[in-house]
C-alpha positions in Angstrom: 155.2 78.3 133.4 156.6 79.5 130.0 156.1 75.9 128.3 152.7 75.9 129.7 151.3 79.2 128.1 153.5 78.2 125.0 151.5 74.8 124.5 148.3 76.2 125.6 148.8 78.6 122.6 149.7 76.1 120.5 146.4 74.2 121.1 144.9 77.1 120.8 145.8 78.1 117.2 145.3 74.5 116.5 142.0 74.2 117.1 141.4 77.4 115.5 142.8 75.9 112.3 141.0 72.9 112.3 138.1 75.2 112.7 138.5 76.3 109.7 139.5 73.6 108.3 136.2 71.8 108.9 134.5 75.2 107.5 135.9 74.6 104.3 135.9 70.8 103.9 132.0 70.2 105.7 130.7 73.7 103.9 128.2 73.9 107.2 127.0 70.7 106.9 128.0 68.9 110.3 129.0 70.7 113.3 132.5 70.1 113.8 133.3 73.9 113.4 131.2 74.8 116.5 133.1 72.1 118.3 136.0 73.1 117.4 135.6 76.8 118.1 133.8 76.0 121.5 137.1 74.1 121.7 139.5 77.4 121.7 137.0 79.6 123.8 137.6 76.7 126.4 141.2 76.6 125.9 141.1 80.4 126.4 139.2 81.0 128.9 141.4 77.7 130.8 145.0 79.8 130.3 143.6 83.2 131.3 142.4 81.2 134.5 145.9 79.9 134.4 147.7 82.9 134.7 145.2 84.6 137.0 145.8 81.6 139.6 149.9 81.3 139.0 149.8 84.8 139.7 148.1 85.2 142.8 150.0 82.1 143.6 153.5 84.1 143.2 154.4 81.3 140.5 154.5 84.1 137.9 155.3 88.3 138.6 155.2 91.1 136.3 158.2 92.8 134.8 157.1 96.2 133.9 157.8 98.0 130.6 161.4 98.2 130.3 
C-alpha cells in the first residue's frame, strides 16, 4: 500500500509540473494546463478514495501520534 500512495504522489506532482510547464511554454494559448490540472484533482480525489476504501477494508490501520 506504501508503493501505491508513493506513485500516486509521484503522478501527482508530475502532472502538477507539467501544469505549469504548459503555463509557461503555451502562455494561455491552448488548454493543456486545464488538462493537466483537471489531471491532479482526478489523481487526488482517486488516492483519497484509495485510502478511504483500504481502510475500511483493514488493508491499512492508523498508528496514532507516537
Amino acid at each position: 500500500m506504501k508503493i501505491i500512495v508513493a506513485i500516486a504522489f509521484i503522478l501527482i506532482i508530475g502532472s502538477l509540473g507539467s501544469a505549469l510547464f504548459y503555463l509557461m511554454r503555451d502562455k494561455g494559448q491552448s488548454n493543456r494546463t486545464v488538462h493537466a490540472l483537471a489531471l491532479r484533482v482526478g489523481l487526488s480525489i482517486v488516492l483519497f478514495a484509495l485510502i478511504l476504501i483500504a481502510y475500511k477494508l483493514g488493508w491499512i490501520a492508523p498508528t496514532g501520534i507516537r
